[in-house]
C-alpha positions, 0 to 999 in steps of 0.5 A, spaced: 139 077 402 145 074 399 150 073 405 158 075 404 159 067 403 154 066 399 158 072 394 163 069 395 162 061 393 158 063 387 162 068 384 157 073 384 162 078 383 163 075 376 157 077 374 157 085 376 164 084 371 169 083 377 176 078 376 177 073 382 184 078 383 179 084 383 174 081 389 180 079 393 182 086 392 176 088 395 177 084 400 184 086 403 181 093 402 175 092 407 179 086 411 173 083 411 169 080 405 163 085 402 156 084 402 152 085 397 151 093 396 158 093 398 160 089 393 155 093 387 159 099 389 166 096 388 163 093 381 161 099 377 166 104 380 173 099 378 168 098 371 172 101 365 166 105 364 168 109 370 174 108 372 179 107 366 182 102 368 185 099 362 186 106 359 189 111 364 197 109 363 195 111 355 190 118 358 195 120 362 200 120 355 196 126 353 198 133 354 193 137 359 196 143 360 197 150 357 196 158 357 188 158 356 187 151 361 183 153 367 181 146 369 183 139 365 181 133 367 178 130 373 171 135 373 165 135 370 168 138 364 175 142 362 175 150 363 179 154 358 180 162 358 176 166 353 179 173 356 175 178 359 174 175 364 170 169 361 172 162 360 169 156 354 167 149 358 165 144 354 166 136 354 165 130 349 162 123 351 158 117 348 152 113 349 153 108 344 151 102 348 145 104 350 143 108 343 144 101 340 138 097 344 134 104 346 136 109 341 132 114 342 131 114 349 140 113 349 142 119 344 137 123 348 139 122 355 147 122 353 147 129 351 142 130 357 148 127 361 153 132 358 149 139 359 148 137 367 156 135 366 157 142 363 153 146 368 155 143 374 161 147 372 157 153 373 156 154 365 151 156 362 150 151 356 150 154 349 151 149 344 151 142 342 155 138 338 154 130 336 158 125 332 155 119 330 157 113 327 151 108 323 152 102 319 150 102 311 143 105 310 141 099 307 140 096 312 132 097 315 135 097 322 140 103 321 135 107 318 131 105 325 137 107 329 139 113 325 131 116 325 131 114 333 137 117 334 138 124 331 130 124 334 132 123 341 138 128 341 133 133 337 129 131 342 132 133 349 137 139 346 130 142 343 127 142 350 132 145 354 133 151 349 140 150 347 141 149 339 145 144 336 150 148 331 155 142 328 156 135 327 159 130 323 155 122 321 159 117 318 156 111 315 160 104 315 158 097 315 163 096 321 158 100 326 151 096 324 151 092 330 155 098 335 152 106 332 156 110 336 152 117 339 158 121 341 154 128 344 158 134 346 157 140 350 159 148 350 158 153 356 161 160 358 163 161 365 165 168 368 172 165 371 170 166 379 164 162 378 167 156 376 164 151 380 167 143 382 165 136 384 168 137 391 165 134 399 168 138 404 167 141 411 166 137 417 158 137 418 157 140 412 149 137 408 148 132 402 143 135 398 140 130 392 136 135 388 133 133 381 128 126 379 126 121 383 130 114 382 128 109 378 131 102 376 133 105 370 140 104 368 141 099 374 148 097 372 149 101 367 156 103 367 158 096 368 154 094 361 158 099 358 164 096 359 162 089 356 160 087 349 154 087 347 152 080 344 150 078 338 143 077 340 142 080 347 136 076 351 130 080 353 131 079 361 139 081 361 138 087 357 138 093 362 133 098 363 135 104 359 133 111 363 129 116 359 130 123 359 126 129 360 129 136 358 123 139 361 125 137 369 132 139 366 131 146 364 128 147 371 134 143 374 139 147 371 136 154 372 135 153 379 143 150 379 145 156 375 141 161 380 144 157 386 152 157 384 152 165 387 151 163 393 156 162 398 152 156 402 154 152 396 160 148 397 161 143 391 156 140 385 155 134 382 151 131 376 149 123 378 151 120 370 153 114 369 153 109 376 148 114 379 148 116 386 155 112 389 160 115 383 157 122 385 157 121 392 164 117 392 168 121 387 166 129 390 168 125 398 175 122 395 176 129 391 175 133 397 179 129 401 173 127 406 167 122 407 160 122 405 155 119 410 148 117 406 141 116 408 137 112 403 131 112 406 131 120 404 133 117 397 126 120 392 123 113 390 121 111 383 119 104 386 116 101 392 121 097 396 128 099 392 134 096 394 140 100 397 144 096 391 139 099 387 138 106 390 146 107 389 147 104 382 141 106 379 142 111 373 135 115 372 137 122 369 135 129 371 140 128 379 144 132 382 148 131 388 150 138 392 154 139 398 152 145 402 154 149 408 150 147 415 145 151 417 144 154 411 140 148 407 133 151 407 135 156 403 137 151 397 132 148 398 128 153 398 131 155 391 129 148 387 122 149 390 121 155 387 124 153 380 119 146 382 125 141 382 124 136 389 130 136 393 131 134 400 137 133 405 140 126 405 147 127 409 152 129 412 160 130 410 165 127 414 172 126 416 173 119 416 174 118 408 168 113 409 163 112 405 157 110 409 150 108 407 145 107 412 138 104 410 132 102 416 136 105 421 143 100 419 149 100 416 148 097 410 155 099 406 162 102 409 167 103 404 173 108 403 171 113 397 179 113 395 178 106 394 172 106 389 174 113 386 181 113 385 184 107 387 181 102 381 186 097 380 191 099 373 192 095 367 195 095 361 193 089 357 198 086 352 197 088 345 202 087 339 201 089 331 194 088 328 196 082 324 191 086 318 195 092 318 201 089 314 197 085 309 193 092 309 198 097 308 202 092 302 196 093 298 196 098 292 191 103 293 191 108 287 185 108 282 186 110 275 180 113 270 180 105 267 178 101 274 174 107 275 169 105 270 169 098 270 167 099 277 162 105 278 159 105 271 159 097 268 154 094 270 158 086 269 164 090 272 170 088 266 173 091 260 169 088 256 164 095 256 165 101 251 171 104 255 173 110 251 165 112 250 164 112 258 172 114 260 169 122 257 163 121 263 167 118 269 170 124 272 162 127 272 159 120 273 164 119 279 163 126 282 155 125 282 156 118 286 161 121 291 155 126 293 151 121 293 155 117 298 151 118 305 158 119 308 158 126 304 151 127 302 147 134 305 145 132 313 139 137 313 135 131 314 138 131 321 140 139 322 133 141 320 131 137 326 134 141 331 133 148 333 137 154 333 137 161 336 139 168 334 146 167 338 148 161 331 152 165 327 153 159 322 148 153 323 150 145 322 153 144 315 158 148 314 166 146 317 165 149 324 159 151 328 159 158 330 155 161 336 155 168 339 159 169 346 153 172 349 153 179 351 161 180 347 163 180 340 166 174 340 165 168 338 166 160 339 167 155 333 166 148 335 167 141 331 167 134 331 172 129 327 174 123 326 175 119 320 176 112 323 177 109 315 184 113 316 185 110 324 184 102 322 189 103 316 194 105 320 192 108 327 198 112 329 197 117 322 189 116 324 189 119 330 194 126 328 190 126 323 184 126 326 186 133 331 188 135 324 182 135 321 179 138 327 183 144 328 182 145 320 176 145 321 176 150 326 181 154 322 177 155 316 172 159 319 176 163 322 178 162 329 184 159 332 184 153 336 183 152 343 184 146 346 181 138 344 175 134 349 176 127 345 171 120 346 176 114 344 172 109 342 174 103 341 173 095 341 176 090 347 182 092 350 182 085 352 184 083 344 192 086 343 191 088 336 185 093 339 190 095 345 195 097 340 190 101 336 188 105 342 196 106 343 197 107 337 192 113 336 193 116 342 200 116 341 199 120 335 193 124 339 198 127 344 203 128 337 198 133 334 194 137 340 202 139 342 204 142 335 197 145 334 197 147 342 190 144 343 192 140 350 186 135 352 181 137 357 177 132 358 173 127 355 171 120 355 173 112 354 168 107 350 170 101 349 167 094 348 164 097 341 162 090 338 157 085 337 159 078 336 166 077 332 166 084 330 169 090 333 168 097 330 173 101 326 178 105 332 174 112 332 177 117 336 172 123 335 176 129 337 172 135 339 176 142 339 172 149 341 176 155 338 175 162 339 173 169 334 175 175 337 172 180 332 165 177 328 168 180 322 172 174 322 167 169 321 168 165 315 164 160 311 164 155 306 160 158 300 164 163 294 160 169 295 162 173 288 163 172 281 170 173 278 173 170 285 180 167 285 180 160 288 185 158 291 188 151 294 193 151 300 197 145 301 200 139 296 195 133 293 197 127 293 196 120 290 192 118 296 187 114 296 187 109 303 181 109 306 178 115 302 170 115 300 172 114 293 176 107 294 170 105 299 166 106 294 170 103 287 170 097 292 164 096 295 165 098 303 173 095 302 179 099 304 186 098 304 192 101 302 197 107 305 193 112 309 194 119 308 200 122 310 200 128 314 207 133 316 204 136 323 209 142 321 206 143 314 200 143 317 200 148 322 203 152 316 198 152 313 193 153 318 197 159 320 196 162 314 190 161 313 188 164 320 193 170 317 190 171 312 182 171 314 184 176 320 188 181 315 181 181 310 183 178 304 179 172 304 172 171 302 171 164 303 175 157 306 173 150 307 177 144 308 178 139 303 176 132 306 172 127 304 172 126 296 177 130 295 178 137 292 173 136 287 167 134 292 170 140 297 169 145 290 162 142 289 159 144 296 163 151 296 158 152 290 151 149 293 149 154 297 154 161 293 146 163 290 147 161 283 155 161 282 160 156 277 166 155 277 172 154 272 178 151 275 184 148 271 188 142 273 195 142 275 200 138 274 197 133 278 194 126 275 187 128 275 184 123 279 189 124 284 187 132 284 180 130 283 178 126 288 185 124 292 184 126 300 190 128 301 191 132 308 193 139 309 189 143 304 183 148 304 179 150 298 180 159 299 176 165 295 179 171 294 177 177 290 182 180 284 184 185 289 186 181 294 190 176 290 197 178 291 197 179 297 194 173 299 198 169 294 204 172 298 202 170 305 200 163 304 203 161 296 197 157 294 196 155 288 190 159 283 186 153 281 181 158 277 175 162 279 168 163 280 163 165 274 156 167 274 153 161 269 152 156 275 155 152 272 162 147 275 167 146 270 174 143 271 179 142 264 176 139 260 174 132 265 168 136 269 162 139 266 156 139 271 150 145 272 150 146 280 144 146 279 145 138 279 150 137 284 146 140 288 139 136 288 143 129 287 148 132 294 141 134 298 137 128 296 141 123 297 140 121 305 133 122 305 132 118 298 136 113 302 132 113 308 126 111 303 128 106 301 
């Protein structure tokens, strides 16, 4: 065993991520110095990955509370009212680390991690949700990652029987190295089953119910909380836990079953730092102290450490705390579901957390000081030296620069020009829903299955899902474009909740509230931490003017490998509610001779668009969109209005590849429809293809049109025909038939290569 001295004048704490500040505080907390389980305990629980050292002064900026919140921050997961009597619980974290050395096992056991956090709630789970984030698909090991990945989460969502209803994949050569698996969960509780993560009652019993514990994951909060290395050496790399949603499912129905009963005081999942987050955070939340046997601890592996034992990460565990006296019949209750369970101490009053192993003290520390007294930075940080260079950069594209860029093979003017400018906006359109950014995901969707509570599956704006028992229903999405965020954080991030809510809004619900996973690289690099602030800042602007306060979520930083930092991703999630079914809305035309409509103003905007990273092979620059918080809201407002008055047929938001693309997807699954639409007074590759903000794509019937013109003061582009065939002025004539074939093919054609 390493003594207290020799921790000290070998700087072993270094090596589990302390700062010599950080172990001298350690040591004036303990008034002595920590051995070498002590100071594992203190490693994991300061790392950033639980404690948010280096963001909290930025998290606690975010608005968290209104009308709707039942629980914010601080639990499992955030609560919100969904009337009568019930309530929506739902959260957002990453496993991206993990997901880059393992990706099966690591995007299986993030949403593993996520349902336990959700239903420790005392939520049943209904829907999952993921955002993802991959390098170009021409590199063998994206395809490798992508392939793993979508095969974990479909996996282990698949096995507990909770489908996945939506989801988002963007594909940037800045997240080769560092993938990013963001996995969301959605849960409905009755407002008095609400459970917490809470120690209390002087005598009351510790339960550890779930798998055994292993060495997986040893350190893993910690690894989470640094850089991943160029090349990562075969003995540093951690033991990636893997899951098994089968012993999941007995878990869950048995914690479910037990949060009626009176003897259960308070409930928590072992996540990430495994047993002592768990045991530390439910003691400091409780205002009480914990004292742990470990000899009792189910073990894996013969001979296991105290430091193992507490830091280790194995999936499929709970830690309960159950009334004296009563504990026989929890455990008897995990019997009858055959999950093990077994007492393994007791709550005290001291605010101590105290493990005792073979009979001895191994570790005596105050839960305060691990679960909520981390040390607080905030790290210097200054302009990104990119963003002004970026910015002064011309970013608008005309019908010329298109052509030599997408359709001229030596790329200069030297080509027949007039012959290919009368095929470009056709050509561009093609190549646009070719782009794996765009392109169908029904590779992956199809992969996960869905129940008859999926009222809308994966692909369409939001996902939708039946409130079981009701004739509600909840819209839930994922959204970030982290091209706009690099260029200019501050719009990015407003934006982000933007698309979010508008996403939420075209299908017909209104907004509730936002769970967001902030990823980013090291906030030890000032241009980074200027990121972070400047995104939350716009984050904090947009939940107020949509009234989506922030409930929960999560921090990732350290995303990069080697030199290079992914693009700033804060991926916001946002459940919204439907109270009438009949208020469900699609993206797809539904008749011919329908009015379509756009709400919301184009501009020439293409920083950061799909089309700019296209003409210049995976290079942006320019301005970002603009966004008007309040224009937005108008014309969500509107929107929402309009569906729930009936005059709407179909709504989707205009995003990625612009007005143009969103028409083009409106159409694949409308059964046969064309459209013919005239263009404005716009320049046409600016209405075409420009990504400007606030806009929807709307249908409505002849006999709907004042009235919705009225409402919302959209503009009326054209109409639907039943010829299958996409004309817009005299620049696009496509048959559907084909924007079909090259959007649906184009993932898969990729990953054959």
């Amino acid at each position: 065993m390493i003594s207290p001295n020799q921790i000290e004048e070998a700087k072993i704490y270094t090596q589990m991520g302390m700062t010599d500040e950080e172990y001298a505080r350690v040591k004036e907390i303990l008034g002595r110095q920590p051995n070498y389980t002590e100071l594992g305990l203190f490693s994991v629980m300061w790392s950033e990955h639980c404690s948010y050292k280096n963001t909290k002064v930025i998290l606690r900026k975010f608005p968290t509370k209104g009308p709707r919140v039942l629980q914010g921050p601080g639990e499992g997961a955030g609560v919100v009212d969904i009337g009568d009597g019930l309530a929506a619980v739902f959260k957002l974290e990453s496993h991206n680390h993990p997901s880059a050395l393992e990706p099966f096992d690591g995007a299986a056991t993030g949403i593993g991690g996520i349902i336990r956090d959700v239903f420790s709630m005392g939520a049943r789970p209904i829907a999952g949700v993921n955002s993802l984030r991959f390098g170009e698909l021409d590199n063998p090991r994206t395809q490798f990652l992508l392939k793993e990945a979508v095969a974990g989460l479909a996996h282990y969502g698949n096995g507990m029987g909770i489908p996945t209803t939506a989801g988002e994949i963007q594909f940037d050569e800045c997240y080769a190295g560092n993938p990013l698996v963001n996995a969301m969960c959605v849960g409905i509780v009755a407002h008095d089953g609400i459970k917490k993560g809470l120690a209390q009652g002087e005598g009351n019993v510790i339960i550890y119910a779930g798998g055994g514990t292993g060495l997986d994951g040893v350190h893993g909060a910690t690894f989470a909380s640094t850089e991943l290395a160029e090349e990562q050496p075969e003995e540093e790399k951690p033991l990636i836990p893997a899951g098994d949603p089968f012993l999941q499912k007995r878990l869950m129905e048995a914690c479910l079953e037990i949060m009626d009963y009176p003897a259960l005081v308070g409930i928590q999942d072992m996540g990430a730092a495994g047993l002592i987050s768990s045991s530390s955070e439910m003691a400091s939340k409780g205002g009480m102290g914990v004292e742990l046997d470990l000899d009792k601890v189910p073990q894996l592996v013969e001979n296991m450490t105290p430091y193992q034992m507490m830091l280790s990460e194995s999936q499929e565990r709970m830690l309960l705390v159950v009334k004296k006296c009563q504990e026989q019949e929890i455990i008897d209750i995990f019997a009858k579901h055959d999950v093990n369970a077994v007492v393994m101490g007791k709550v005290t009053t001291d605010k101590q957390v105290r493990l005792f192993h073979k009979g001895e003290v191994c570790a005596d520390v105050p839960a305060d000081a691990l679960a909520k007294e981390a040390p607080e930075y905030h790290k210097s940080s200054h302009e990104a030296a990119y963003y002004q260079e970026l910015k002064a950069k011309d970013a608008s594209i005309d019908a010329k620069a298109l052509v030599c860029s997408l359709m001229c093979e030596d790329n200069h003017e030297s080509c027949e020009m007039d012959e290919k400018l009368a095929d470009v906006y056709n050509h561009t359109l093609l190549a646009l829903l070719a782009q794996p950014t765009i392109a169908s995901k029904h590779w992956v969707y199809s992969q996960f299955e869905n129940t008859e509570d999926s009222l809308v599956p994966p692909g369409s704006d939001s996902g939708v899902i039946r409130v079981p028992g009701t004739t509600k229903a909840l819209a839930m999405t994922v959204d970030c474009n982290s091209r706009y965020v690099y260029l200019d954080p501050y719009l990015g991030g407003k934006i982000a909740v933007a698309e979010a809510a508008r996403n939420i809004v075209a299908s017909g619900a209104t907004p509730l509230a936002v769970t967001d996973n902030l990823n980013f690289g090291s906030p030890e690099n000032p241009e980074i931490f200027w990121q972070i602030e400047e995104s939350a800042k716009g984050i904090s602007e947009a939940c107020i003017a949509f009234e989506t306060p922030v409930i929960g979520g999560n921090v990732s930083l350290y995303n990069e490998r080697g030199t290079a930092a992914i693009y700033p991703t804060p991926v916001i999630g946002i459940v919204g509610l439907i109270d009438d079914l009949s208020h469900i809305t699609t993206q797809e035309f539904k008749n011919a001779e329908d009015a379509i409509y756009l709400i919301g103003v184009t501009r020439n905007e293409f920083g950061g668009s799909e089309l700019q990273k296209m003409q210049n092979k995976g290079k942006i620059f320019g301005l970002a969109p603009s966004i008007d918080l309040k224009e937005e809201k108008r014309n969500q407002d509107a929107l929402l209005s309009a569906i729930r008055q009936g005059l709407v047929k179909s709504a989707h938001d205009v995003s990625e590849g612009g007005i143009a693309v969103a028409i083009a997807e409106s159409l694949i699954d409308s059964k046969g429809l064309g459209a013919d639409i005239k263009i404005p007074d716009n320049d046409a590759i600016a209405f075409l293809f420009a990504e400007s903000q606030s806009r929807f794509i709307v249908s409505c019937s002849p006999a709907n049109q004042a009235a919705f013109e009225k409402l919302t003061g959209a503009t009326l582009l054209g109409h639907t025909t039943s010829d299958g065939q996409l004309k817009i002025a005299d620049k696009i004539n496509i048959p559907v038939a084909k924007l079909t074939e090259v959007w649906k093919g184009a993932l898969e054609l990729c990953l054959q290569k």
